[in-house]
C-alpha positions in Angstrom: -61.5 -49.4 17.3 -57.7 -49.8 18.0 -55.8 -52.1 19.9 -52.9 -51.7 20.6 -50.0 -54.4 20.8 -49.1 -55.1 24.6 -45.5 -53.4 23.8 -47.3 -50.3 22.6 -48.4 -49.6 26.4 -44.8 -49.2 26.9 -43.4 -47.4 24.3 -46.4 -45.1 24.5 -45.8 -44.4 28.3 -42.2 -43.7 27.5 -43.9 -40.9 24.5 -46.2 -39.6 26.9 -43.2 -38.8 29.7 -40.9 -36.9 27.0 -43.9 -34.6 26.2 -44.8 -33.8 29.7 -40.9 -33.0 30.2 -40.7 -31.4 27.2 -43.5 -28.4 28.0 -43.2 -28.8 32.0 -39.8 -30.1 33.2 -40.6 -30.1 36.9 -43.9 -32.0 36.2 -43.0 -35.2 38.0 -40.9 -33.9 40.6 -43.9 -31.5 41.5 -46.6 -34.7 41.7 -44.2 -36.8 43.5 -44.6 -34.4 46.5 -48.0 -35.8 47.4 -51.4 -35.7 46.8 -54.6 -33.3 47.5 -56.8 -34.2 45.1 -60.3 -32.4 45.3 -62.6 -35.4 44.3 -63.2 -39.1 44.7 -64.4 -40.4 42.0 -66.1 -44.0 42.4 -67.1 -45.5 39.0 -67.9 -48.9 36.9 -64.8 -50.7 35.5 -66.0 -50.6 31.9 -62.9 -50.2 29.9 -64.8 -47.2 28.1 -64.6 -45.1 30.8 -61.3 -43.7 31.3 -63.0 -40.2 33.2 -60.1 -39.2 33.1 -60.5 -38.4 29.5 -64.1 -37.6 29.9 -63.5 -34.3 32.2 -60.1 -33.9 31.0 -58.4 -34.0 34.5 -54.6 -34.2 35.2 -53.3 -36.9 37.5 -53.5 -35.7 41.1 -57.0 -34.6 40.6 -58.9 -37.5 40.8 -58.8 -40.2 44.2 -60.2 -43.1 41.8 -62.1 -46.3 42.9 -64.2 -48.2 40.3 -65.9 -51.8 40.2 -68.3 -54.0 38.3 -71.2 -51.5 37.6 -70.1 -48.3 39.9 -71.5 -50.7 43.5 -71.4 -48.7 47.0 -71.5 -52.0 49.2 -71.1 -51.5 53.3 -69.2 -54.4 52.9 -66.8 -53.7 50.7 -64.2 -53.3 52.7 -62.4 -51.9 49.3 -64.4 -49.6 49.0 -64.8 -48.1 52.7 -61.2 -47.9 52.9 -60.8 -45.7 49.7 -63.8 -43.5 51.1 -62.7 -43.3 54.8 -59.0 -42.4 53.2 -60.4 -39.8 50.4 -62.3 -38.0 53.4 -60.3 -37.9 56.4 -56.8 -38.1 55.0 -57.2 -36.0 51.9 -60.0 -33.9 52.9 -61.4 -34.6 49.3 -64.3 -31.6 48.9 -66.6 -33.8 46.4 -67.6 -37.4 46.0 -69.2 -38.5 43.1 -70.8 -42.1 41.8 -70.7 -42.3 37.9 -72.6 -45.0 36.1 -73.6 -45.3 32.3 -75.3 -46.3 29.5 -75.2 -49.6 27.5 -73.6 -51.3 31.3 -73.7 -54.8 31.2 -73.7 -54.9 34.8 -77.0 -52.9 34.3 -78.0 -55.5 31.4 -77.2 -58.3 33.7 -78.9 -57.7 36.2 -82.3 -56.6 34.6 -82.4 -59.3 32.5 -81.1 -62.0 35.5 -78.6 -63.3 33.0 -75.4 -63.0 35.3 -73.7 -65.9 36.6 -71.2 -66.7 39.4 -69.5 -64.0 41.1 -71.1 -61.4 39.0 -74.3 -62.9 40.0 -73.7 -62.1 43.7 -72.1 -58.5 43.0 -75.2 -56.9 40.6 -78.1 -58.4 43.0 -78.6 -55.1 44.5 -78.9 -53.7 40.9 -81.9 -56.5 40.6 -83.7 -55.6 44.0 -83.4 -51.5 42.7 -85.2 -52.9 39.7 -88.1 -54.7 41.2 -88.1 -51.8 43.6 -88.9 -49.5 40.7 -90.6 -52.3 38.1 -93.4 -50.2 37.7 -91.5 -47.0 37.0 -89.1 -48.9 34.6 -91.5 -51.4 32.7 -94.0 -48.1 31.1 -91.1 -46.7 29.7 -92.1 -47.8 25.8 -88.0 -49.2 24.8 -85.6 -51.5 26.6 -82.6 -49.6 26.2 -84.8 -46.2 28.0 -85.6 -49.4 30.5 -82.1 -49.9 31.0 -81.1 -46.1 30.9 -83.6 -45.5 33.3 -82.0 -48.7 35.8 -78.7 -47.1 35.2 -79.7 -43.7 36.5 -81.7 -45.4 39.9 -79.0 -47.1 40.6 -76.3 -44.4 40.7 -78.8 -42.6 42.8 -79.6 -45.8 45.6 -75.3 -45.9 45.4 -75.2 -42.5 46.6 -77.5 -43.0 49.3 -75.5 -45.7 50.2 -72.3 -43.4 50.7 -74.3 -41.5 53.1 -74.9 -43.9 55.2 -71.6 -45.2 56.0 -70.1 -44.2 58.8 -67.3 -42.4 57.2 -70.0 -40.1 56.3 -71.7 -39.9 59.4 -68.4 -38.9 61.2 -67.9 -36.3 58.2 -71.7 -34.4 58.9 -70.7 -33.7 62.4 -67.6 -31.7 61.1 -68.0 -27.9 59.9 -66.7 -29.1 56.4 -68.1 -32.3 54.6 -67.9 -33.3 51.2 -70.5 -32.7 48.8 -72.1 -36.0 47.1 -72.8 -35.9 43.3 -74.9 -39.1 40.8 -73.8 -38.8 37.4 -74.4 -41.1 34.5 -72.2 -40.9 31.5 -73.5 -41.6 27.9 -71.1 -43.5 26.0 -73.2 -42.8 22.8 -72.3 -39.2 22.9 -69.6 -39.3 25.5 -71.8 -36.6 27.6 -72.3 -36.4 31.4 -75.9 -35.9 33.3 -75.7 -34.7 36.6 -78.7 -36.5 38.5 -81.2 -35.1 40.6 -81.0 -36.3 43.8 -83.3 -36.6 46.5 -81.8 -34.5 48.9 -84.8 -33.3 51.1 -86.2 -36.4 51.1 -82.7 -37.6 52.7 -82.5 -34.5 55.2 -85.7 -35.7 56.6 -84.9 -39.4 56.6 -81.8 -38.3 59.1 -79.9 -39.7 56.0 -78.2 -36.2 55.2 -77.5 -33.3 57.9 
């Protein structure tokens, strides 16, 4: 793996400016005019997930938000401002929570190693698994163990966007957006769309 010198960042956004020029002159001027970006994407921090990359998006595309091990907390006041902006201001027609394999906020929290701060932030990760022990602890390998906490997880973090209030104010509109769980595996830099539980959420009152 490379790394690059700190002046590299520099020099490489001043490369990355002349090509953009070079094959669309009005490129900047057109995405300084605002943004309408179709998607909020809400992800883990993990420097090896630059989604960007991963779905080969443009910038202007994406409303971004990303913390330690992709966390929908009603708390976060962070967070609920990014969501209540990305839904009411720029009308964004899909939201999607991304985790992955080989997390360490996963890691962390199955194996109660985290301390501090971190400690606090991935408990919720450690009530999913003791929610789900059984489920996890037949599965015959600790990394399916931890593949398998990865994928819950996304899936109790999209519940948890449905239950904000953003989102409740957004399901008595004609138009809402449409909630997505992926994971993304870093071993073969492919995305799996989860399966969600949407009936089971329509009848809980949880989706309209």
């Amino acid at each position: 793996m490379h790394y690059h010198d700190y002046q590299e960042l520099i020099n490489n956004n001043r490369k990355w400016v002349s090509e953009k020029l070079e094959t669309t002159p009005e490129y900047f001027e057109q995405l300084s005019k605002g943004q309408k970006p179709p998607y909020l994407y809400i992800g883990c921090s993990d420097s090896r997930m630059p989604i960007t990359s991963f779905t080969r998006t443009e910038p202007g595309e994406l409303f971004i938000h990303r913390n330690v091990a992709n966390q929908v907390s009603l708390t976060d006041m962070n967070l609920l401002a990014v969501l209540e902006y990305a839904v009411e201001a720029l009308d964004v027609r899909h939201i999607i929570v991304c985790g992955h394999y080989c997390c360490g906020g996963i890691e962390a929290a199955y194996k109660g190693t985290a301390t501090g701060v971190v400690e606090n932030w991935v408990s919720p990760i450690r009530d999913i698994y003791m929610q789900h022990r059984q489920e996890i602890d037949i599965l015959p390998t600790e990394k399916e163990r931890l593949q398998r906490l990865s994928e819950l997880n996304v899936i109790a973090q999209v519940k948890n966007i449905c239950t904000t209030s953003v989102m409740h104010r957004a399901y008595k509109t004609v138009k809402y957006p449409t909630v997505h769980g992926w994971v993304l595996d870093i071993e073969n830099g492919l995305i799996k769309e989860l399966e969600l539980p949407t009936k089971e959420w329509q009848a809980q009152g949880i989706l309209p």
